[in-house]
C-alpha positions as CSV (number, residue, x, y, z in Angstrom):
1,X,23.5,10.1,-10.3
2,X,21.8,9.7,-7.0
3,X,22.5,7.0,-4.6
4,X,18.9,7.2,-3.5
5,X,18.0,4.9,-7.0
6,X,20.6,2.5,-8.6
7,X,20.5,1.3,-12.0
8,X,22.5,-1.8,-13.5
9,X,21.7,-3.5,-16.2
10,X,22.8,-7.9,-16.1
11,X,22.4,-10.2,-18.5
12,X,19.9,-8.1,-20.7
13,X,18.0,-6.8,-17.1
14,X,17.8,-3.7,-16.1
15,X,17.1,-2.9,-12.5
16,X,16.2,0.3,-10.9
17,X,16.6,-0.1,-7.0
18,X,14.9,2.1,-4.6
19,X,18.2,3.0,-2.6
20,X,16.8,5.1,0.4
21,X,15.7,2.7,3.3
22,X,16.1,5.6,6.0
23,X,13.4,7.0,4.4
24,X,11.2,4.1,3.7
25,X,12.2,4.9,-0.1
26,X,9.8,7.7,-0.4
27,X,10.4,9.0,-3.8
28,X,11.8,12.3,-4.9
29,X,10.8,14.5,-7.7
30,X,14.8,13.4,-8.6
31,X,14.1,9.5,-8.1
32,X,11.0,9.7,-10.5
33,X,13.1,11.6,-12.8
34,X,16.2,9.0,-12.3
35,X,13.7,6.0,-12.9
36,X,12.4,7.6,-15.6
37,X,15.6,8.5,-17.4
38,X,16.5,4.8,-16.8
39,X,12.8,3.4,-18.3
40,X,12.9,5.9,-21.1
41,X,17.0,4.3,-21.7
42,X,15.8,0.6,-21.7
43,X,12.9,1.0,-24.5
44,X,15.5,2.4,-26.6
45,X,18.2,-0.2,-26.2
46,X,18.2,-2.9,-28.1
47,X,20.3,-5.8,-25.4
48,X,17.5,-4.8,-22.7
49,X,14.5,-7.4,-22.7
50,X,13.4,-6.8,-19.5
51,X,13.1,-4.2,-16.7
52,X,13.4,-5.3,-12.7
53,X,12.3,-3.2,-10.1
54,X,13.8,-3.9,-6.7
55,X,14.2,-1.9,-2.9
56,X,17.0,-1.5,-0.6
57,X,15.5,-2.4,3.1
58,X,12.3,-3.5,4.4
59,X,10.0,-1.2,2.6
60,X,9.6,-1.5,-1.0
61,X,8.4,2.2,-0.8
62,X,5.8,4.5,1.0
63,X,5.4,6.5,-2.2
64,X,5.8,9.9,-2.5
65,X,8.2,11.9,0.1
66,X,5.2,14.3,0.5
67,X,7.7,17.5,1.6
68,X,9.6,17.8,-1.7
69,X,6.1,16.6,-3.6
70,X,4.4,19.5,-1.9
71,X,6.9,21.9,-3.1
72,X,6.9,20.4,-6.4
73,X,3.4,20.7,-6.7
74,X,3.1,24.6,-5.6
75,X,6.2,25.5,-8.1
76,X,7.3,25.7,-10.9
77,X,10.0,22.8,-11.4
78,X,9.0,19.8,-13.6
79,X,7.5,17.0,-12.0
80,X,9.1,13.8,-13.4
81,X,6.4,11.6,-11.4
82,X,4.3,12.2,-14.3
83,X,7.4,11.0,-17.1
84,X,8.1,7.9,-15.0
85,X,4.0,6.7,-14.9
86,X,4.0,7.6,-18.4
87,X,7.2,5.3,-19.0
88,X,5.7,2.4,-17.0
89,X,2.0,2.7,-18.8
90,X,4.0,2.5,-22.3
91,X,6.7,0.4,-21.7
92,X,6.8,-2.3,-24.6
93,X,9.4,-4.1,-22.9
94,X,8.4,-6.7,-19.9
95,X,8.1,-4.9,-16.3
96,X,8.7,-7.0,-13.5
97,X,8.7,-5.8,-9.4
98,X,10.2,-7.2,-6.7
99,X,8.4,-6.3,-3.5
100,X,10.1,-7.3,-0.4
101,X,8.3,-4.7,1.8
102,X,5.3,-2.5,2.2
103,X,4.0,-0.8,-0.9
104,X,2.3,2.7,-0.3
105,X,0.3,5.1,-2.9
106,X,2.5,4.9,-6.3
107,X,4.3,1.9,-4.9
108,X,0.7,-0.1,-5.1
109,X,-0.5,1.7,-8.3
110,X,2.8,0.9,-9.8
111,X,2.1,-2.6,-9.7
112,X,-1.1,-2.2,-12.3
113,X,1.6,-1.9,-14.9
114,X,4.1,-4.7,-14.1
115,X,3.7,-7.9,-16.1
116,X,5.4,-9.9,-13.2
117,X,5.2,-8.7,-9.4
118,X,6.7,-11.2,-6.9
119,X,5.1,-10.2,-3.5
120,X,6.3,-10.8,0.0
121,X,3.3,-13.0,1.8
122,X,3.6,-10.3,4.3
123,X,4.0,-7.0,2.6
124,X,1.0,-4.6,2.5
125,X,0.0,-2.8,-0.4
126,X,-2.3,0.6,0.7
127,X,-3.9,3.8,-1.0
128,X,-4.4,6.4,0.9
129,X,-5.3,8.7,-1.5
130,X,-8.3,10.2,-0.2
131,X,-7.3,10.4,3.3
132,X,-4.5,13.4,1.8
133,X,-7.7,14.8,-0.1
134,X,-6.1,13.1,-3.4
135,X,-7.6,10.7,-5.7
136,X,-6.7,8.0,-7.6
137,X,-3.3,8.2,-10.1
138,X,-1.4,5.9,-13.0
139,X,-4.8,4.8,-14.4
140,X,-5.7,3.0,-11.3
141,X,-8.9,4.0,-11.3
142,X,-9.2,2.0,-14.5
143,X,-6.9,-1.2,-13.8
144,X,-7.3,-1.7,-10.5
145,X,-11.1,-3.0,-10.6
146,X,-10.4,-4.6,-13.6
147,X,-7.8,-7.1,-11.6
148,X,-9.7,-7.4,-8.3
149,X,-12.7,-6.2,-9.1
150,X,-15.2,-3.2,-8.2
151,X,-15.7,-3.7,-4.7
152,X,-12.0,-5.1,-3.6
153,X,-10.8,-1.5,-5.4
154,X,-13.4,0.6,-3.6
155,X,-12.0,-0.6,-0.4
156,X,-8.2,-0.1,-1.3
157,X,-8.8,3.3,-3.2
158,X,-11.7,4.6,-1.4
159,X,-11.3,3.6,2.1
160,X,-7.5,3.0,1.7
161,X,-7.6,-0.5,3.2
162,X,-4.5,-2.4,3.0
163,X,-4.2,-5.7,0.9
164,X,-1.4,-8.2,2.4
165,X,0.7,-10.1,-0.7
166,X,-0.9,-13.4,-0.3
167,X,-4.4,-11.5,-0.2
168,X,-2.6,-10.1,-3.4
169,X,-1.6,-13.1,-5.2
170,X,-5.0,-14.4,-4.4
171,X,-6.8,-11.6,-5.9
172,X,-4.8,-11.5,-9.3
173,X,-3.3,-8.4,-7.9
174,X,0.2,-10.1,-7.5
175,X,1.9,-12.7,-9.6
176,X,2.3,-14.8,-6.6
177,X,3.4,-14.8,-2.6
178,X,6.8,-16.0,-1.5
179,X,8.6,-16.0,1.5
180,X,10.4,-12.4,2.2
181,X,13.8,-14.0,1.9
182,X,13.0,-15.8,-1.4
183,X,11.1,-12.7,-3.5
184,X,14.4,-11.1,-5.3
185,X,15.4,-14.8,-6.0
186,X,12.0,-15.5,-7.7
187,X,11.9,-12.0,-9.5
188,X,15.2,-12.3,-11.3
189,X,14.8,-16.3,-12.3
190,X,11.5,-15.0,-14.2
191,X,13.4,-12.0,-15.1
192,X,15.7,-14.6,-17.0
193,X,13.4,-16.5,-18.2
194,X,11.7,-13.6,-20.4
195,X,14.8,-12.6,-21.7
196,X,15.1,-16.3,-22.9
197,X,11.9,-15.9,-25.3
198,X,12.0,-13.7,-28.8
199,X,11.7,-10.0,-27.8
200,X,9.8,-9.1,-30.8
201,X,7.1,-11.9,-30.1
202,X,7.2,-11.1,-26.2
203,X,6.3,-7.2,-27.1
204,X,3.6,-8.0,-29.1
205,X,2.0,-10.0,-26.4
206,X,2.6,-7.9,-24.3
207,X,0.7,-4.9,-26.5
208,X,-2.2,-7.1,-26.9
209,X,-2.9,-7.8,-23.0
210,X,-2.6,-4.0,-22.6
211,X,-4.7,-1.5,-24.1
212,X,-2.4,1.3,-23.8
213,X,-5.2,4.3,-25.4
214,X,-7.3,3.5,-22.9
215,X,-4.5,3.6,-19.5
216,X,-3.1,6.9,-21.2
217,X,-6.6,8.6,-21.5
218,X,-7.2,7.7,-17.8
219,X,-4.1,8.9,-17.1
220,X,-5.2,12.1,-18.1
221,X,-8.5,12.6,-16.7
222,X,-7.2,11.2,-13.2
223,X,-4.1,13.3,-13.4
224,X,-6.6,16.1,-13.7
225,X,-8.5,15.4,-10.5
226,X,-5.5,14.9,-8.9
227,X,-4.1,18.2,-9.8
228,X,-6.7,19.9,-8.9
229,X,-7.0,18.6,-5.4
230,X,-3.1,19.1,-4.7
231,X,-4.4,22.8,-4.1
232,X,-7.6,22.0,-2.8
233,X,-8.4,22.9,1.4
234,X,-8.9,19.3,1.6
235,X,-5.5,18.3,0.8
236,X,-3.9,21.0,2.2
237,X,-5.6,20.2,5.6
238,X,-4.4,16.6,5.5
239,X,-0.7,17.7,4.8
240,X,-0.4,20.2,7.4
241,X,-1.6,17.9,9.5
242,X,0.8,14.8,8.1
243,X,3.7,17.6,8.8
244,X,2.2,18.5,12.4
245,X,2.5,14.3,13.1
């Protein structure tokens, strides 16, 4: 298994760790498919009752390392992104993130599908989707205005404007704001605290704050879009040009 994610599971936790602060944990077509693996592991296993996700460093991560995602996108190798958003959008089991750092792309839209996310009051959450020619991915499209609201998400998708964590907590975006130092801390006591409650009652609460039909049909029609403008002049402008920096 690669160092670049760690899984443990504690106490009926499982945490996935982004692992590569050297590269501001900018995920791999093998992280996704790691994190993935390890989602996919917990909904089967019967001592899990929640999932944590946590970073190594001071980013929790700038989303997609856009060298192997480029490749990935022009060949012919399977791209586990797409297994680990569809884990997250149907996990049954509590999801709960731990951001210590910046959030970038995936590591904002991610979010959308945690049931707890302990922000730092500093961290930045950003989408620059359409400033690589992309659009939106993992049904944020859908959930995003539906937390903050049509205009808040037209700034952040659209415009790719960054939201701070306590701009975050205050939005509904983010569970709540701590202190950098005190955000793991937080995360696993709540972490704890769900696996204190029945499972079987906390996944049906879950299932009906979530309507999972209608994130998995967006899903779709985004990853679409999104597909098509991986190959689009657009996109391949703004990656050249990301490469050329």
């Amino acid at each position: 298994m690669s160092e670049d994610i760690l899984v443990k599971r504690e106490d009926g936790v499982v945490e996935i760790r982004f692992n590569r602060p050297a590269k501001k944990n900018a995920l791999t077509n093998a992280m996704y498919g790691i994190a993935a693996d390890a989602l996919e592991a917990a909904q089967k296993d019967a001592e899990t009752k929640a999932i944590l996700f946590t970073a190594e460093g001071d980013m929790f991560t700038a989303g997609n390392d856009l060298s192997d995602f480029a490749a990935i996108a022009t060949g012919g190798e399977p791209r586990h992104v797409e297994r680990f958003l569809r884990a997250i959008a149907t996990a049954e089991k509590p999801l709960i993130a731990a951001v210590t750092g910046n959030g970038v792309g995936v590591g904002a839209t991610m979010l959308l599908h945690c049931d707890i996310v302990i922000m730092a009051e500093e961290a930045r959450l950003s989408t620059p989707f359409t400033a690589l020619g992309l659009t939106p991915e993992a049904a944020s499209s859908l959930l995003l205005p539906a937390r903050i609201g049509h205009a808040r998400a037209f700034m952040m998708l659209a415009l790719g404007q960054p939201m701070s964590g306590t701009e975050a907590a205050q939005a509904g975006l983010a569970t709540e704001a701590a202190p950098r130092e005190e955000v793991e801390a937080r995360a696993r006591k709540l972490a704890r605290e769900v696996c204190l409650r029945p499972a079987e009652a906390m996944r049906i609460t879950k299932k009906l704050l979530r309507d999972v039909e209608a994130i998995g049909a967006r899903m779709q029609v985004e990853g679409a879009h999104f597909n098509d403008r991986l190959r689009s002049p657009e996109a391949r402008a703004a990656f050249e040009a990301f490469f050329k920096r």
